[in-house]
C-alpha positions as CSV (number, residue, x, y, z in Angstrom):
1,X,42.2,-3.5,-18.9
2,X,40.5,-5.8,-21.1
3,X,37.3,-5.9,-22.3
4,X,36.6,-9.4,-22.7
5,X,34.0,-11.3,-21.1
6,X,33.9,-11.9,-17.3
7,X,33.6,-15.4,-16.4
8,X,33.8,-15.4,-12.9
9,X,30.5,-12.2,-12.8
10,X,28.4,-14.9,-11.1
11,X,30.5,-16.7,-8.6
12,X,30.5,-16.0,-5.0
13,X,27.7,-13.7,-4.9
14,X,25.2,-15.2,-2.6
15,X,28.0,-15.9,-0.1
16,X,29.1,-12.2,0.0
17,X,25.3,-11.1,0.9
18,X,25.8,-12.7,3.8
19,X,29.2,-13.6,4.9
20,X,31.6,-9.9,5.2
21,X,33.4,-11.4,8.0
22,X,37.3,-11.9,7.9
23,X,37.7,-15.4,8.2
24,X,39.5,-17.0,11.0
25,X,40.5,-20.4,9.2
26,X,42.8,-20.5,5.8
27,X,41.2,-23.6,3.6
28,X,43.3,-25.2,1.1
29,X,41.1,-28.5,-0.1
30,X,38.4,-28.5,-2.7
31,X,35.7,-28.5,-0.1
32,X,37.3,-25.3,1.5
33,X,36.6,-27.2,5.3
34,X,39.9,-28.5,5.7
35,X,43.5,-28.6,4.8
36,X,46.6,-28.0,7.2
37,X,45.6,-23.5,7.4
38,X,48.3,-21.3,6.5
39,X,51.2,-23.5,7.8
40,X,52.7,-24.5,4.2
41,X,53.1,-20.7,3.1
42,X,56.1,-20.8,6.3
43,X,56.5,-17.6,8.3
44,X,54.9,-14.8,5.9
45,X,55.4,-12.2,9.0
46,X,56.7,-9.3,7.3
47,X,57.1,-10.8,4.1
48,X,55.1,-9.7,0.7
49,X,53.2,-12.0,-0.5
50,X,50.7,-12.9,-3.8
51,X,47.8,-14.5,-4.0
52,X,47.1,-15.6,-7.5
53,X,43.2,-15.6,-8.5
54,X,42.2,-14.0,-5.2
55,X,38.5,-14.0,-6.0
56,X,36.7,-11.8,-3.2
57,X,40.1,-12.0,-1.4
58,X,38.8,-13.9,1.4
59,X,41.9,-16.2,2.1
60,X,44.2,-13.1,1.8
61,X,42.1,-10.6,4.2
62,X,42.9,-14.0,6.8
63,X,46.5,-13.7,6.2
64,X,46.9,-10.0,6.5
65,X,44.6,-9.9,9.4
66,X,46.1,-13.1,11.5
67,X,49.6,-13.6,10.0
68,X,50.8,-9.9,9.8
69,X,52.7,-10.2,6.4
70,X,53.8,-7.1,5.5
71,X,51.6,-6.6,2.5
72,X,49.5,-9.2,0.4
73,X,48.9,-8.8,-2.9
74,X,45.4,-10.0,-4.5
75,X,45.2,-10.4,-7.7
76,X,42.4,-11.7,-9.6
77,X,41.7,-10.4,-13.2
78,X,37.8,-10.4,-12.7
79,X,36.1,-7.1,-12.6
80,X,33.0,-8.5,-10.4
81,X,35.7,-10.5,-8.3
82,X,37.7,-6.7,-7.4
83,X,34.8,-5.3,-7.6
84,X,33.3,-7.9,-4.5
85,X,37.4,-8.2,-3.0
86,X,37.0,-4.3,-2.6
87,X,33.5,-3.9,-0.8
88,X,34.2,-6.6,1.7
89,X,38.4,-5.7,2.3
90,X,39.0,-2.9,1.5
91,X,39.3,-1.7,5.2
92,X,42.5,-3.9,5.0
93,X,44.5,-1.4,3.1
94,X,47.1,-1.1,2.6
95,X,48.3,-3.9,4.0
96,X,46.0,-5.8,1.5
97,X,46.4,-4.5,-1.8
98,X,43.8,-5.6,-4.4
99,X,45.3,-6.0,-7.7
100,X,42.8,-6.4,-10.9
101,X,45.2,-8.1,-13.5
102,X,45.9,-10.8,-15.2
103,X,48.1,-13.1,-13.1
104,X,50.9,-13.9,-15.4
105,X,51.1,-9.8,-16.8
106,X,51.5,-9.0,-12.8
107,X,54.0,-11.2,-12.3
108,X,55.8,-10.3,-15.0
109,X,55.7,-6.8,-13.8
110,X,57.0,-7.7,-10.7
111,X,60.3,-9.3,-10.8
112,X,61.7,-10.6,-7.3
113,X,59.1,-8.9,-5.3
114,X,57.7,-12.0,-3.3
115,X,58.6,-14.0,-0.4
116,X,55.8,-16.1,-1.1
117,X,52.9,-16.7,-3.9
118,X,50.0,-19.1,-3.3
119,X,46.8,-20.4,-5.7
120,X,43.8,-21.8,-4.1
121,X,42.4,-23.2,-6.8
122,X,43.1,-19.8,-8.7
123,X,45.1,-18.2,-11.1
124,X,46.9,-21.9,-11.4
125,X,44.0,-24.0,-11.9
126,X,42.8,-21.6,-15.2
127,X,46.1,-20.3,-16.7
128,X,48.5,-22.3,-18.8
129,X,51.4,-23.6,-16.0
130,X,53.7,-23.5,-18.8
131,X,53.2,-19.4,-18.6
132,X,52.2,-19.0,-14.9
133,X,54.7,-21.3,-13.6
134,X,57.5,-19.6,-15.3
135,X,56.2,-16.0,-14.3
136,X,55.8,-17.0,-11.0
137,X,59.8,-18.1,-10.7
138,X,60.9,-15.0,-11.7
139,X,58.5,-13.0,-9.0
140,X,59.6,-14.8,-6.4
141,X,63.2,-14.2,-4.3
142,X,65.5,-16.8,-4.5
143,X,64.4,-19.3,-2.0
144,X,61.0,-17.9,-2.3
145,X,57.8,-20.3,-1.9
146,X,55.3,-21.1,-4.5
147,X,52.0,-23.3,-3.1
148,X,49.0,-24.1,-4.5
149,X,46.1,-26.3,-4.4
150,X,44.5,-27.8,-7.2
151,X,42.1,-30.6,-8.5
152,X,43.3,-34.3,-8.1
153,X,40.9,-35.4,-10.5
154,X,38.0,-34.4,-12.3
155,X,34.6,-33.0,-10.3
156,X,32.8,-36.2,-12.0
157,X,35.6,-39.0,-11.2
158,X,37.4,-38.9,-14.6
159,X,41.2,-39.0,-13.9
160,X,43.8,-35.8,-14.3
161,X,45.6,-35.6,-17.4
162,X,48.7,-37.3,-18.0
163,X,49.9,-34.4,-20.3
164,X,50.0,-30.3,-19.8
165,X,46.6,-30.3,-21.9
166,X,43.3,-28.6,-20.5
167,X,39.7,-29.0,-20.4
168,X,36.5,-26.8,-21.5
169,X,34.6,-26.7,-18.6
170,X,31.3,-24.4,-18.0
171,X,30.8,-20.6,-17.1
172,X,28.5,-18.5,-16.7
173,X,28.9,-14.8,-17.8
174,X,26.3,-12.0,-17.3
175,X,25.5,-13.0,-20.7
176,X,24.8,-16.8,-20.4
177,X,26.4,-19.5,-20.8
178,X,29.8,-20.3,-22.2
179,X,33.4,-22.3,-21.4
180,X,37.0,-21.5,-19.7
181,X,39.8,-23.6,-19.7
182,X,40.9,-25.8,-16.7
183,X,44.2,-27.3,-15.6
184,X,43.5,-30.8,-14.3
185,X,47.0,-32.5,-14.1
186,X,48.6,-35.7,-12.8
187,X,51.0,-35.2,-9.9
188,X,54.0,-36.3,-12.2
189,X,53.1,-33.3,-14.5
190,X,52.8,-30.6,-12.0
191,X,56.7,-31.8,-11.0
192,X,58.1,-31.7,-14.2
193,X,56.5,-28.5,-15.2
194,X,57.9,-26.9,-11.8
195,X,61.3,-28.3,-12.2
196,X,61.0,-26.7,-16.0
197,X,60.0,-23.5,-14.7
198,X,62.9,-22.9,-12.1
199,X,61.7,-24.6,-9.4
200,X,63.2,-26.9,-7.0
201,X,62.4,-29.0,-3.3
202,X,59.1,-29.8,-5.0
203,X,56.4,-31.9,-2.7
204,X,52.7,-33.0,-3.6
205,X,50.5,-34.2,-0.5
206,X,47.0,-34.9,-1.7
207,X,43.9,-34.2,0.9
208,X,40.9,-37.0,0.6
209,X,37.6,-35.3,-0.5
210,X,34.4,-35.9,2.2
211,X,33.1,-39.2,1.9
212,X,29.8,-37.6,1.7
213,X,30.1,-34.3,0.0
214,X,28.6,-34.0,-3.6
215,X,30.3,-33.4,-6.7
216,X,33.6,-33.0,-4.8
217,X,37.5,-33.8,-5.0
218,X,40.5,-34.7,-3.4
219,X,42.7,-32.0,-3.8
220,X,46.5,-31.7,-4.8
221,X,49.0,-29.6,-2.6
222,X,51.7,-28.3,-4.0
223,X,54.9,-26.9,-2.9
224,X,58.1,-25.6,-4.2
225,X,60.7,-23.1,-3.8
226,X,62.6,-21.0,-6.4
227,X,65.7,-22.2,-7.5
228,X,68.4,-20.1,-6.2
């Protein structure tokens, strides 16, 4: 594995102190209160599916636990995030697998082994689409599903990007402070990178942020299917 520095150490921490419960509701917009649940993955009964940037695994212990999919894979490259995924689910096995990797070298590894791959605001939101994307086609079946969730817009209001070009936004590593790169992208972009990458019946519904909620963002859906 590498040996670089862990940017996710610090995040979701103080929630896992606390909170060790599957949970009962699948979340798919920024403020992780809302969003249509599990519907857009289809039918994952018996299928395998991949969860790219699973974190602590939380929205893939709810699919394995309420959706009976015959395995979910979570991957997350984080050391503290499988560290955390495997001391609150790791009961689930081995239904749920937890996978430390980087997303696009396990996809690559794993040529048409999905039914179904989804991001929630994970592996697609910090890897370059015009690597991830492509990886992700080619793990999928034919006719397999790809859906994500992803920024609209900037946290602080600025507009995505109009190009496939990402921004330095803030970490923290058990070190201090630093930067990781972030995929904020127009709607247009996302559909021509897809359609690039071997995907096709493509669809983008966007979910309104709370009115009231700070520093938060209407959220992109995404959905596509690999081109047979």
């Amino acid at each position: 594995m590498s040996t670089t520095t862990d940017l996710w150490h610090h995040y979701g921490r103080a929630r896992a102190e606390h909170d060790r419960a599957v949970p009962e509701t699948f979340p798919w917009a920024w403020s992780q209160d809302s969003g249509p649940g599990p519907e857009p993955l289809g039918d994952v009964a018996g299928s395998t599916v991949g969860d790219l940037g699973a974190g602590a695994a939380r929205h893939a212990a709810c699919l394995v636990t309420h959706r009976l999919p015959a395995r979910v894979d979570a991957v997350d490259a984080s050391p503290a995030q499988h560290a955390m995924a495997t001391d609150l689910f790791g009961h689930l096995a081995p239904r749920l697998r937890l996978v430390r990797s980087d997303a696009v070298r396990h996809l690559l590894d794993t040529a048409g082994t999905y039914d179904v791959l989804y991001s929630v605001f994970g592996a697609v939101d910090f890897t370059d689409p015009r690597e991830l994307l492509p990886a992700a086609a080619g793990a999928l079946r034919p006719g397999g599903r790809l859906v994500f969730s992803t920024l609209a817009h900037y946290l602080g209001g600025a507009p995505a990007e109009p190009d496939v070009v990402p921004a330095e936004i803030a970490a923290r590593t058990p070190r201090g402070e630093t930067t990781m790169r972030r995929w904020v992208l127009q709607e247009h972009v996302w559909t021509k990178v897809l359609d690039e990458s071997g995907f096709t019946g493509i669809s983008v519904d966007t979910l309104p942020s709370p009115a009231d909620a700070p520093r938060s963002a209407a959220t992109l859906l995404v959905k596509a299917v690999r081109r047979a």
